[in-house]
C-alpha positions in Angstrom: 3.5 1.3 20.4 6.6 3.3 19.4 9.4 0.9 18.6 12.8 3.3 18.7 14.8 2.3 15.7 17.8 3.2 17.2 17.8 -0.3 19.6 17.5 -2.0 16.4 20.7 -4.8 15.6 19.1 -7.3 14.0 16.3 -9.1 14.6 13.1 -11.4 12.9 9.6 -10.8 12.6 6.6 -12.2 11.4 4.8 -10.1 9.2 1.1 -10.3 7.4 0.9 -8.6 4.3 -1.0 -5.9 3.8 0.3 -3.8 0.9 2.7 -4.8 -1.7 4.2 -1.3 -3.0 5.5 -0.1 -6.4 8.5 -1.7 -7.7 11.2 0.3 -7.7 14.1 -0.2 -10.7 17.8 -0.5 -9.0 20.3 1.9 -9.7 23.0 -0.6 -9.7 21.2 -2.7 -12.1 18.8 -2.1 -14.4 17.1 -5.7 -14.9 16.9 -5.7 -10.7 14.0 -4.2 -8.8 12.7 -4.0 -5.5 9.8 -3.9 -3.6 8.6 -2.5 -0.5 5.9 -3.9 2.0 4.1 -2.4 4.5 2.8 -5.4 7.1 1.5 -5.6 10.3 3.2 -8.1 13.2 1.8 -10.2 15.6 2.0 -7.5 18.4 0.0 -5.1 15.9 2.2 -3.1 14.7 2.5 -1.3 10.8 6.0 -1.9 9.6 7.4 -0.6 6.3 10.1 -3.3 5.1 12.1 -2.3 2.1 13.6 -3.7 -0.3 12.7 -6.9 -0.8 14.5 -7.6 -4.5 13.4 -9.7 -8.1 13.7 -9.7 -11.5 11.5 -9.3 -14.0 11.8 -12.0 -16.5 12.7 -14.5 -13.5 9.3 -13.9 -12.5 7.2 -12.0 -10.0 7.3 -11.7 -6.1 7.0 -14.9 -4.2 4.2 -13.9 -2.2 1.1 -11.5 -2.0 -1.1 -9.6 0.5 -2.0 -11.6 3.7 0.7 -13.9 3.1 2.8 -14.4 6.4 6.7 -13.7 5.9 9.8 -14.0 8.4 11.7 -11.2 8.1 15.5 -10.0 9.1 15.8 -7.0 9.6 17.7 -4.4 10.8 18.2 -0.7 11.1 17.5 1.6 7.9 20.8 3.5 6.7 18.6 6.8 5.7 14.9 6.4 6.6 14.5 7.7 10.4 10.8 6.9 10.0 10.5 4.5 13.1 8.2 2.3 11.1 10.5 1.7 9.0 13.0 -1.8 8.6 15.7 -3.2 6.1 15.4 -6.4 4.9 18.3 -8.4 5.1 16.1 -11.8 4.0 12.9 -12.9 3.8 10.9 -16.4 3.9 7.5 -17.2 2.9 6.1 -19.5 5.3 3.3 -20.6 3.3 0.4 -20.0 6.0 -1.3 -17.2 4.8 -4.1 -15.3 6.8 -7.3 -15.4 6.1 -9.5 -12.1 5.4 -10.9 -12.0 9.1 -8.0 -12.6 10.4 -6.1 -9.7 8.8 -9.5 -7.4 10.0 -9.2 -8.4 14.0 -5.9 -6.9 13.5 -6.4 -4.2 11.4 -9.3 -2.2 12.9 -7.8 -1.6 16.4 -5.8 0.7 14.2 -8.4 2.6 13.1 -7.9 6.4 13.2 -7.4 9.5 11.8 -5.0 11.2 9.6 -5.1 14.5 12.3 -4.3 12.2 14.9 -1.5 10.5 13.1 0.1 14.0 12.5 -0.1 14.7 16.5 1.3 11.3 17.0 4.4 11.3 14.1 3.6 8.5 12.7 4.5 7.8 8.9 2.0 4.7 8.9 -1.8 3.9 9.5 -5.6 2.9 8.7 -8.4 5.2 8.4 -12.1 4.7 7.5 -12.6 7.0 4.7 -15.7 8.6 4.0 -15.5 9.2 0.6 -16.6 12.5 -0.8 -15.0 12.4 -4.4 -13.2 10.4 -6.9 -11.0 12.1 -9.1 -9.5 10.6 -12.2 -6.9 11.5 -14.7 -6.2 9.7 -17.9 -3.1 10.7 -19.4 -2.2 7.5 -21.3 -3.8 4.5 -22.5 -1.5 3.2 -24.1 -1.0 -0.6 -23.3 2.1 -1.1 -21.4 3.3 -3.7 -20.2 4.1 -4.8 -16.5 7.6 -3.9 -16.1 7.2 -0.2 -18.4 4.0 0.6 -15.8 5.5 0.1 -12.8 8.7 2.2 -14.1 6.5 5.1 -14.8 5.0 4.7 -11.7 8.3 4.9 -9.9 9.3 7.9 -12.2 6.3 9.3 -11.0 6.8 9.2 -6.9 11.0 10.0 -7.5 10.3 12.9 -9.6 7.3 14.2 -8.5 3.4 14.8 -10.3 4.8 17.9 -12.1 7.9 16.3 -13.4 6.6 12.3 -14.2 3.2 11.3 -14.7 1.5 8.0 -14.6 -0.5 6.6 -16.9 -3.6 6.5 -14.9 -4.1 9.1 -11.9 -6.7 8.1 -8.8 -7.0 10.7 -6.5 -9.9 10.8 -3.3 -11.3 13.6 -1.4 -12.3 11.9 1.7 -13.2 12.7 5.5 -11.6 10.6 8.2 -15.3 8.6 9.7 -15.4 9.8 13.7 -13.2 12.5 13.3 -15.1 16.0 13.7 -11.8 18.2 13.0 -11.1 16.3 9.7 -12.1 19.5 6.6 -10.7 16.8 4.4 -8.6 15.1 2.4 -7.5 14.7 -1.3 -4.8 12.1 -2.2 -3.6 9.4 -4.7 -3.7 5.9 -5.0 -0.6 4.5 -5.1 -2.2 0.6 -4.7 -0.3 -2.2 -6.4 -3.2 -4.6 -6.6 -5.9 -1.7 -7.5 -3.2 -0.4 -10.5 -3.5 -4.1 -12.2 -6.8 -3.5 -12.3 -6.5 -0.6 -13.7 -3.8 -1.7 -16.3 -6.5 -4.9 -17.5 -9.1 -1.7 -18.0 -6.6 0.0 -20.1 -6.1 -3.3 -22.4 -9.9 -2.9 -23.1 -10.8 0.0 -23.6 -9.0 3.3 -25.5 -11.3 5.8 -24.7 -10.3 8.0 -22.0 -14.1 8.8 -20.8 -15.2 5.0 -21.0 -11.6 4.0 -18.8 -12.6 6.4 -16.4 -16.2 5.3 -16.1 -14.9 1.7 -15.8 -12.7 2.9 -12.9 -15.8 3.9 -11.1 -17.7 1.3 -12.0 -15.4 -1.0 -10.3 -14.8 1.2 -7.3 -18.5 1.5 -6.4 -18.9 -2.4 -6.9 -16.6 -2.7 -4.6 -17.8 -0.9 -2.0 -21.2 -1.8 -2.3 -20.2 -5.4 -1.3 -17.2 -4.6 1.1 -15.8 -2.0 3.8 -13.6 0.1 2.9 -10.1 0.9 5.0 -7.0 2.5 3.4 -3.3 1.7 4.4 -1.9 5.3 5.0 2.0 5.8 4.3 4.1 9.0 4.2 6.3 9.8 1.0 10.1 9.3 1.9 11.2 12.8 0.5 8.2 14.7 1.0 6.9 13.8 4.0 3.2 13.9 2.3 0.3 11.2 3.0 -1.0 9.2 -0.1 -3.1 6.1 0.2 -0.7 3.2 0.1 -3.1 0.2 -0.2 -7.2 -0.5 0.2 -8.0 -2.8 2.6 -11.7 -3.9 2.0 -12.8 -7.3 4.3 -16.8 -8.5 3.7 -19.3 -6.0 5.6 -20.5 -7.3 8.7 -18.1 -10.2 9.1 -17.5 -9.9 13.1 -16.1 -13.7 13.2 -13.5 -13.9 15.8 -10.2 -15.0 15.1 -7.6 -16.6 17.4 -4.7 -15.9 14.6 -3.7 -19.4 14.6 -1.8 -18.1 11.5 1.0 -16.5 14.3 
């Protein structure tokens, strides 16, 4: 359901964590960043919520995916994206979801990246079928948290030609059910899935054994899980790129009341 930004005053929510985006460094200050989140409310709706602010050597975010925040929010100055709020505050309230309780409301969502064109959408979840993984190792040098995430940033505000990250993941994938879909081929731009990445990076120098380790883990993972990605659309670009993975235990149908709400 459609939520017109343009009703929007200001307003709370309660919103389960699904993807925890790249820090951004502020303009105003360089020792403050942000961070945006894209969540999903108790009515089941993907929000984007940006920014949601830190600093570095005071420590990390105060919360992680499926953790339930209250939000305030209101309108966005310059992102007409109707998924899209400002946070004015935020609260952890310490009742994270658990796993099957994020997938009873993530799969209704379910579609297609075709179908979120038609529909306008700058948000969703597909079921990828995964054709390739494409991998491109331009640094291993070992940087640490706060230089990552800046070239990471660098990367999405300048553009692939003008910033690079250290590690690129792209996909070629099909959207599962969808008979139109000729494919897909689009980067990673997971928070959770980067660490990972960065840990490889601290082990091993060798571009060819980082990218086998990158597979390695990948395939792992699907062989024990499902695999969903969180679909977001780039603020100046307009282009898709695979936000977050979402990947619950295969075959866990268990029910869930979402006493969590």
């Amino acid at each position: 359901m459609v939520t017109e930004v343009s009703t929007l005053r200001r307003e709370k929510e309660e919103i389960a964590v699904l993807v925890r985006a790249i820090p951004e460094k502020s303009k105003k200050d360089g020792d403050e960043h942000a961070v945006g989140v894209i969540g999903i409310n108790k009515q089941g709706e993907l929000l984007r919520l940006y920014p949601l602010g830190f600093r570095y050597r005071e420590g990390l975010l105060d919360f992680k995916k499926n953790d339930l925040l209250e939000v305030t929010v209101t309108k966005p100055e310059h992102d007409i994206r109707w998924e899209s709020r400002k946070v004015l505050s935020h609260v952890n309230l310490e009742n994270p979801l658990k796993e099957r309780e994020i997938k009873y409301l993530v799969l209704p969502l379910v579609t297609s990246i075709e179908k979120l064109n038609l529909e306008g959408a700058s948000l969703g979840v597909v079921k990828p079928e995964i054709l390739n993984i494409e991998i491109k190792v331009n640094s291993t040098e070992v940087y640490d948290r706060q230089q990552y995430f800046n070239l990471m940033g660098d990367f999405l505000e300048k553009g692939e030609k003008a910033a690079k990250m250290p590690v690129e993941i792209r996909f070629f994938f099909r959207c599962e059910g969808e008979e139109a879909c000729r494919g897909h081929k689009m980067i990673l731009l997971d928070w959770e899935f980067n660490e990972t990445v960065r840990n490889i990076i601290r082990d091993e120098q060798e571009p060819v054994a980082v990218e086998k380790k990158i597979k390695d883990h990948f395939f792992d993972l699907m062989r024990e899980r499902e695999l969903y990605f969180i679909m977001g659309t780039h603020f100046t670009y307009g282009t898709w790129m695979i936000t977050g993975i979402f990947c619950p235990e295969i075959n866990d149908n268990t029910q869930s009341n979402l006493s969590g709400f």
